[in-house]
C-alpha positions, 0 to 999 in steps of 0.5 A, a space after each residue: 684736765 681731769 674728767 672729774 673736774 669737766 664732766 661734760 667731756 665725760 663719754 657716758 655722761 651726757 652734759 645735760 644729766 651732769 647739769 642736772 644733777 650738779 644743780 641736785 634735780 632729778 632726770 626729765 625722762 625721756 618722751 613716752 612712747 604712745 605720746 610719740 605714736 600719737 604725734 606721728 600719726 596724728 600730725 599729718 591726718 586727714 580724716 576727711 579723706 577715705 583713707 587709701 593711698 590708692 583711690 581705686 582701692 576699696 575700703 572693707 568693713 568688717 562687722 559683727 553683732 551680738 544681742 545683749 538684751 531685749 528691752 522691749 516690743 511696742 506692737 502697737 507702734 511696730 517698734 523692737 528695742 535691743 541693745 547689742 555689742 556692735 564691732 567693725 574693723 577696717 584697713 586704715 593705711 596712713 596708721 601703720 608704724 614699725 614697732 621697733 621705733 616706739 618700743 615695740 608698741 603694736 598697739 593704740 587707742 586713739 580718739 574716734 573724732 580724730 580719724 576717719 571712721 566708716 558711715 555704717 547706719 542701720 536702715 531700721 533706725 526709728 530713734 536715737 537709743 540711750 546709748 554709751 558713748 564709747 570715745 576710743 578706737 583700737 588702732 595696731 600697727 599694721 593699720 587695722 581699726 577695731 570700733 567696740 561700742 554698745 548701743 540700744 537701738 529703736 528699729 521698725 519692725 513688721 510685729 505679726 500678733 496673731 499667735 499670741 502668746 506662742 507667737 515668734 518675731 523677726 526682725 531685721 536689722 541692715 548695716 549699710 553705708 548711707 553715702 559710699 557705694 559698694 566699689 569705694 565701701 564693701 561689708 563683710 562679716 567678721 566671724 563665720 555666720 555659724 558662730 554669729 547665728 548661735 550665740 547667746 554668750 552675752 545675752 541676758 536669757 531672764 526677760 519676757 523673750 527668748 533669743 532663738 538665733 541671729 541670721 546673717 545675710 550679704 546682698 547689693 542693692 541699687 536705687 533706680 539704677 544708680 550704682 550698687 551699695 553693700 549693705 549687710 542684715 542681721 535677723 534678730 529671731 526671738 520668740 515670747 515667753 507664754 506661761 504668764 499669758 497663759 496662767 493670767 489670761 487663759 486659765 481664768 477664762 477656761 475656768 469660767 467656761 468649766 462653771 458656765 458648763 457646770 451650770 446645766 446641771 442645774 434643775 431647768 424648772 428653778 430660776 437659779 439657772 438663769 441668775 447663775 448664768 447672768 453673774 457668769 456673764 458679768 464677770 467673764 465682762 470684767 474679766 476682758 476689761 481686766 485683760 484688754 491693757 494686756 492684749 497687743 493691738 496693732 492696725 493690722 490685724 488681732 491676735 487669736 486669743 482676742 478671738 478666743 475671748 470674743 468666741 467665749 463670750 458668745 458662748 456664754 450668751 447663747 447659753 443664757 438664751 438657751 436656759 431662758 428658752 427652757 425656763 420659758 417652757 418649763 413655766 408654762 402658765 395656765 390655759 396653754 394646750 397641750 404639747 403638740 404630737 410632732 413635739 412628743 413624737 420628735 422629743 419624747 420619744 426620738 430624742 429620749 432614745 438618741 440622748 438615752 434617757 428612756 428612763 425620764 419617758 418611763 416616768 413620764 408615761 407612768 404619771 400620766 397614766 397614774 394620774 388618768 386612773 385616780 381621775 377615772 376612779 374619781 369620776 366613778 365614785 362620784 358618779 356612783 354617788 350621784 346615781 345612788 342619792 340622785 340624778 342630775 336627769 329627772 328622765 333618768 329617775 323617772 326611768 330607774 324609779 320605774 325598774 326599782 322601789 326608791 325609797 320613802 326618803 328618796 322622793 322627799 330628797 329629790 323634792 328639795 331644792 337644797 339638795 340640787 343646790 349642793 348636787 350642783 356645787 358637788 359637779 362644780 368641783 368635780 369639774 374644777 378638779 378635772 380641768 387643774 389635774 388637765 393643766 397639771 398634765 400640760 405643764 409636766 409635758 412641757 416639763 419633759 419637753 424642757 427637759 430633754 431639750 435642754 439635755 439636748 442643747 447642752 449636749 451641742 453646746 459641749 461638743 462646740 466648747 470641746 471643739 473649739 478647744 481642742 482646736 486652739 490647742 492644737 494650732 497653740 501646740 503646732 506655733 509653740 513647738 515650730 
């Protein structure tokens, strides 16, 4: 028989190709190669079972971790929010195959639920995160495992607030095996801790925190004296970002301070001082109602900046109360007495010298004497007048009658009873004039007093502002700069 006419017989031709094409279909091909590995592999799994043929042989898992992203810092809860690129390999010996018998295929992807895959959790676990989730694992042929997968985890975190908005936060992050002890399940790294601590390849560097570096530790622990687990952390060291802080929060505050201080310059005897420094106060109040959402709080503690704003806020009433006490003094009300001699001695004239204005001691010495002279002169003018039309003593006349003539006019004066009436009224004003220019002396000692106590308070209340200021500034300087 001719080969044409029985194709089946034909050597190169299998029987069912000649078929086939003899019925004009085309080909099946044969079964594709991952859909073999896969069959083979999977057929005969148990993924229940820790995946060793010896049950002595430790399973070692190797994982890595790579921050993606900071979403957010709860400090009131104590809750840090990252997501970061997990990885984790391990050996898997019933996944091994030989290349060469599924065409050179060293490599599959198959579904996570359908092989035994290690019980890594992070003890820090506060919530389920919106993670993705990733359904494949890379399997190669000498039975290795990669898991890949993202995912946003919500871990406890011990917040520390007190150096914000310099401050820098560590949290921790333990991947350990919640069932397996260390002799059936043991961690280690994937990539040297160098590389792990300074990599920010992936990080997105545009939020409020910055990434400063992730440190890498291994450790066993037991729970009362049972057997050892492997368990391996990850510190996560972030550090805040201050200018927002410090443009909506410090600035404003310092420039209320600056006009509080301004304010001295004011003259201590209007009453402008006293409402100037009231709409200070007022609106440094609002400003920290503004500005308490934006402050941290925790039960634990309060950070610096709160204190801050508590301090400033004290400072701006006590430097009401100082500006009412020296209104007080300068307003002084008729019928006070004068300023005591220990005031002029300690004021006056210690203080003048100590704050150095000397100058506002001249003055005041050259108006009291100025105004002693003009009353001086007053006194002996109308002294002079009286005794030259009249005296206030008949003896008096009687006496000066008899050492000079008085005129013939001057008896008939004397005899008048109007005349005595306009005397008397002429010494009542004289008097009243006395006692006001008597007053007017008080109130400008009290004055000065004012004066030189409010230069003296100011004085103190700058250097405690410079103080506290320059001590903040140093502390924010050193925590920024750690």
């Amino acid at each position: 028989i001719h080969p044409s006419i029985h194709p089946s017989i034909h050597p190169s031709i299998p029987s069912s190709a000649a078929g086939t094409r003899r019925g004009g279909q085309t080909p099946e091909p044969a079964e594709p190669a991952l859909h073999r590995l896969s069959h083979y592999l999977l057929s005969h799994y148990q993924k229940g079972t820790r995946p060793v043929r010896d049950w002595r042989t430790t399973t070692t898992v190797a994982i890595d971790l790579m921050v993606y992203a900071i979403l957010s810092v709860d400090e009131k809860n104590q809750v840090l929010t990252t997501y970061i690129w997990y990885r984790q390999h391990w050996t898997d010996e019933f996944l091994r195959w030989d290349p060469a018998h599924f065409d050179n295929l060293t490599q599959i992807s198959l579904p996570a639920e359908s092989i035994w895959v290690p019980d890594i959790l992070i003890n820090e676990f506060v919530d389920v995160g919106r993670s993705p989730r990733v359904p494949y694992v890379y399997v190669d042929h000498h039975g290795e495992v990669q898991n890949l997968k993202p995912i946003q985890v919500m871990t406890a975190c011990s917040l520390d607030i007190y150096n914000f908005p310099f401050d820098v936060q560590n949290c921790s992050l333990t991947f350990t095996s919640w069932l397996h002890h260390i002799h059936d399940i043991n961690l280690s790294l994937w990539r040297q801790p160098e590389l792990v601590k300074f990599d920010r390849s992936v990080f997105m560097n545009e939020g409020e925190w910055e990434l400063l570096y992730v440190l890498s530790s291994f450790q066993e622990f037991s729970v009362k004296s049972s057997d050892s687990y492997a368990e391996m952390k990850f510190y996560v060291v972030i550090r805040r970002r201050p200018l927002f802080y410090t443009v909506s929060l410090l600035l404003p505050s310092i420039f209320l301070m600056v006009m509080d201080i301004v304010g001295f310059y004011l003259p201590p005897n209007s009453g402008e001082r006293v409402s100037f420094k009231i709409t200070l106060l007022l609106g440094y109040s609002v400003f920290l109602i503004i500005v308490s959402d934006t402050l941290p709080a925790t039960a634990v503690g309060t950070p610096l900046i709160g204190i801050y704003f508590v301090v400033c806020m004290a400072l701006l009433v006590i430097s009401l109360t100082e500006t009412i006490l020296i209104v007080c003094l300068v307003h002084k009300q008729d019928l006070q007495p004068h300023v005591p001699a220990w005031v002029k001695c300690l004021l006056l004239e210690r203080a003048t010298v100590l704050l150095c204005i000397r100058d506002r001691k001249k003055f005041s010495q050259s108006r009291t004497q100025s105004s002693d002279i003009s009353g001086q002169v007053e006194n002996n003018d109308s002294t002079a007048k009286l005794n030259h039309y009249g005296c206030e003593d008949p003896r008096e006349c009687e006496a000066a009658g008899g050492a000079r003539p008085v005129p013939a006019f001057a008896s008939q004066v004397d005899g008048s009873p109007l005349t005595h009436g306009i005397l008397r009224e002429v010494t009542a004003i004289r008097r009243f004039l006395e006692k006001r220019e008597e007053f007017r002396d008080a109130a400008h000692e009290w004055l000065q007093v004012g004066y030189v106590l409010d230069v003296l308070l100011f004085r103190a209340y700058l250097v405690a502002v410079l103080a506290y200021s320059i001590t903040l500034g140093t502390l924010w300087s050193v925590w920024r700069d750690a």
